[in-house]
N, C-alpha and C positions, 0 to 999 in steps of 0.2 A: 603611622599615618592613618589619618580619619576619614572617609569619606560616605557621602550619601548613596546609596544603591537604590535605582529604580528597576524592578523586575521587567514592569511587562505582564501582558495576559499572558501568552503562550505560555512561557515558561513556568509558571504555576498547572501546569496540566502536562496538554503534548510535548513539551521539551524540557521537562525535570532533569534530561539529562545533561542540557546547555546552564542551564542553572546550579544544578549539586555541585556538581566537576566545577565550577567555576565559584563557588562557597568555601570548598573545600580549600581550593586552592588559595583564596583569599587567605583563609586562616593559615597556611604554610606558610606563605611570603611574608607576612606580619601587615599584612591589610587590615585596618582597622574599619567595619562597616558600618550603617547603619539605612536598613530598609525606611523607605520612605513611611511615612505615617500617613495613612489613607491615601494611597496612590491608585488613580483610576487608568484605564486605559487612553494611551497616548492619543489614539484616532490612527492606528497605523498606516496610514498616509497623510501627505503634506497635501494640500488642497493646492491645484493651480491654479482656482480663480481668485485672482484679486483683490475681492473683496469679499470672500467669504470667510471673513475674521469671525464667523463663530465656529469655524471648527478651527481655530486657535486656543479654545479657550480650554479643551482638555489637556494639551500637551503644556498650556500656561500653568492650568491650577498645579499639575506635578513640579514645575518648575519652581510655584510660589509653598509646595510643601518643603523642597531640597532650602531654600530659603529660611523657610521657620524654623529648620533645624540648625542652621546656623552653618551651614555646608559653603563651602567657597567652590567644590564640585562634587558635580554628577554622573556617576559611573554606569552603562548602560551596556550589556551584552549583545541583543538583537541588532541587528544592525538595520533594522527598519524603525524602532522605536529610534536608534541613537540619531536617524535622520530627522523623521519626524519633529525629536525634542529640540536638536541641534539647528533645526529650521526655525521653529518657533520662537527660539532664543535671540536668535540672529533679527528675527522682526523686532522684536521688543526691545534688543538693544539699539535699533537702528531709524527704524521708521514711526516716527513722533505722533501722530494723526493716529495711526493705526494703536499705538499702543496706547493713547488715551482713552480712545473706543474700547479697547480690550477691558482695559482696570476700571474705567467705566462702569462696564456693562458688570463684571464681576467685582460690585459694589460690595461682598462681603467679605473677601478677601484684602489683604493690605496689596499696596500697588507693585509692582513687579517691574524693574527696568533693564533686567537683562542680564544680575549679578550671579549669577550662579555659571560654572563654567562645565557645557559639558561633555562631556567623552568618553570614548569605547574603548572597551578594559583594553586590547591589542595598543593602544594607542599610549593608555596609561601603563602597560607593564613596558612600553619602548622609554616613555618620557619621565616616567615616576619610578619606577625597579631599575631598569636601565638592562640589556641585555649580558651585560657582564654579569651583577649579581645575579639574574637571575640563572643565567648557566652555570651557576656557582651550586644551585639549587635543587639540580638536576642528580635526579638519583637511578633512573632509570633510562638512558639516552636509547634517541628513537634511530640509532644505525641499521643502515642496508633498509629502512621502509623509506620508500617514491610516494611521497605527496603532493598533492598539486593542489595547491591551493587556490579558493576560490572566494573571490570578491564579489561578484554579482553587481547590482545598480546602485547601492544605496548609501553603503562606504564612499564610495570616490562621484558621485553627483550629487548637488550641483558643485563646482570648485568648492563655491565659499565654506560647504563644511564638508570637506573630501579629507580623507584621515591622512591621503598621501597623494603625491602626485597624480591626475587622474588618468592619465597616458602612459606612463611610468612607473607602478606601484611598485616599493618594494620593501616594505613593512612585513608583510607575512611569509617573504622569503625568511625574513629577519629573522624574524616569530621560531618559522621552523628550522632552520639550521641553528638557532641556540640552543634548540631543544635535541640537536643532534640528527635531525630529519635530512634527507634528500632532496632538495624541491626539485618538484617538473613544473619548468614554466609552458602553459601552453596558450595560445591566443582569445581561447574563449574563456579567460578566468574573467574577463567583464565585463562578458555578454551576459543581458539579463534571462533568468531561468525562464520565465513567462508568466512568472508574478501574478497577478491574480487574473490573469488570462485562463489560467486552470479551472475556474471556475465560467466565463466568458466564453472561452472558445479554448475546451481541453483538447481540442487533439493540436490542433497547435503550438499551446503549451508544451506538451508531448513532446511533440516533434523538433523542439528549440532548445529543451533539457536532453532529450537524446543527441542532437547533437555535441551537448557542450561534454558530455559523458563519453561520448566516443573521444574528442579530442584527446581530453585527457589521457585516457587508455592507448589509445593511439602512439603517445610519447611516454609511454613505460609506466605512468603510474598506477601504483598498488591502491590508494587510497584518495579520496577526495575531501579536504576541510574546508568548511564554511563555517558564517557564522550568524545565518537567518535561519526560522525555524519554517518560513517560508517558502526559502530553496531550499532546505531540507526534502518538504512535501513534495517541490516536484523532481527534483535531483536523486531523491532518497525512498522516498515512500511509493512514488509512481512507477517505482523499476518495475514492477510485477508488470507494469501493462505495457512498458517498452519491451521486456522479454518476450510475452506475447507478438505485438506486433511487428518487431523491426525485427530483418534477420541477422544476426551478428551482434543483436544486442548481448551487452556481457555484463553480469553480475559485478557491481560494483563497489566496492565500500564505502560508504559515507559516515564521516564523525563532524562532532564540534570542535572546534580550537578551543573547548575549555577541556574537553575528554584528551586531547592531545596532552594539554598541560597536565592534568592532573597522571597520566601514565608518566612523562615525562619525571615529575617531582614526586613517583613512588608512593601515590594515595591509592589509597581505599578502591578495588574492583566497583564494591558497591557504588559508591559515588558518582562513577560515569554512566553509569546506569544502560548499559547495553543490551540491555534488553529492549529499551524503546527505539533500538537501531537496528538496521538492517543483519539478519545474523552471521550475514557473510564479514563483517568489520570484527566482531570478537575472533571468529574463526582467522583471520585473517592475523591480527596481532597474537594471537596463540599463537599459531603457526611460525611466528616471527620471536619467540620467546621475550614479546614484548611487556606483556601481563608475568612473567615470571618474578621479575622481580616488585612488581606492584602487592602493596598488604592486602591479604584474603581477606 
């Protein structure tokens, strides 16, 4: 099976580790890929006004590169790009006025009407692997580690391109109980972390990731997966300044659901690249003789 991949900025830098582990993995499963050709950045946000179709036109031109290659879909990790694109897509199949404007304006481009279908690998390894095979695949099962997974805003809003129920999610329970995980469901898996409010107004931010982190811990878990490199920063990276500030803040571990997958299917240590993680998450699967059976 063939499909077109679009990276994304982050992931070419601060989250090589949501992208290797999730390459890697591809190539286990028999994902056949192919990187887009001159893929720019999405605009990682969807524009809410109206009429501001030119910041359409970044997340179109990737859309009309996955086209050129003759992709029927397009596989996206971040789950801010997969909104972003998935939003974009959705105009252009939908609203006639607007998408003439678009193809219009990007007069050197061939026109774009909405052909390319696209979706987040979680989405594709439920509907294209199917969770049977893939727990078939499983060489290293994640027992006895508490996960709680975490959704954030940009998976399940708005409905029209929500990967599952947006009240109801239960795709990444899916996710990780195939892979042999524990999940802790806890209520703030989709509250959002504080998204670019970290930069806006940080201690608020702060203060909205600290909460969602205590929940979690709260209800037994050992670990927290997501799958933005976004919430990462504030869920993962900010801990140092929630330790500081809050008292009873606790060290927590944060990975990707692709680091997940690739432990699960017995890859390569390198590949999840754990060093660009918090170093309480290695220590934490060592501890759990979880990396044991993963290739040195």
């Amino acid at each position: 099976m063939k499909v077109s991949y679009y990276p994304g900025c982050t992931l070419k830098t601060r989250a090589k580790n949501l992208e290797d582990s999730a390459l890697a993995a591809f190539k286990a499963l028999g994902i056949e890929y192919q990187e887009l050709d001159r893929w720019n950045c999405c605009g990682a946000v969807f524009s809410l006004a109206d009429d501001d179709l030119i910041h359409m036109v970044a997340p179109v031109r990737d859309l009309v590169r996955a086209k050129q290659l003759g992709a029927g879909t397009m596989v996206t990790l971040c789950s801010m790009c997969y909104n972003t694109l998935a939003r974009a897509n959705e105009l252009m199949k939908h609203e006639e006025v607007k998408r003439k404007t678009i193809n219009d304006f990007m007069n050197e481009e061939p026109d774009y009407f909405g052909e390319v279908e696209v979706v987040h690998f979680l989405s594709y390894l439920k509907n294209q692997i199917g969770w049977g095979a893939l727990k078939s695949k499983v060489q290293s099962p994640l027992g006895g580690l508490k996960i709680a997974p975490y959704y954030g805003c940009t998976l399940l809003r708005p409905k029209d391109v929500a990967i599952d129920h947006p009240d109801s999610p239960t795709l990444f329970r899916e996710f990780v109980e195939t892979l042999g995980g524990e999940v802790i469901e806890f209520p703030s898996s989709t509250v959002c972390c504080g998204s670019y409010q970290a930069l806006g107004n940080p201690e608020a931010a702060l203060k909205v990731s600290f909460d969602i982190l205590s929940d979690a811990v709260s209800r037994g878990a050992d670990a927290l997966v997501l799958t933005c490199p976004l919430c990462d920063y504030n869920l993962g990276r900010r801990q140092d300044d929630m330790l500081r500030k809050y008292e009873g803040a606790k060290d927590v571990p944060v990975l990707y659901f692709t680091q997940l997958l690739a432990i699960a299917l017995g890859l390569s240590q390198e590949v999840c690249r754990f060093e660009l993680n918090r170093s309480s998450t290695a220590r934490l699967l060592k501890s759990r003789n979880l990396l044991a059976g993963v290739k040195a």
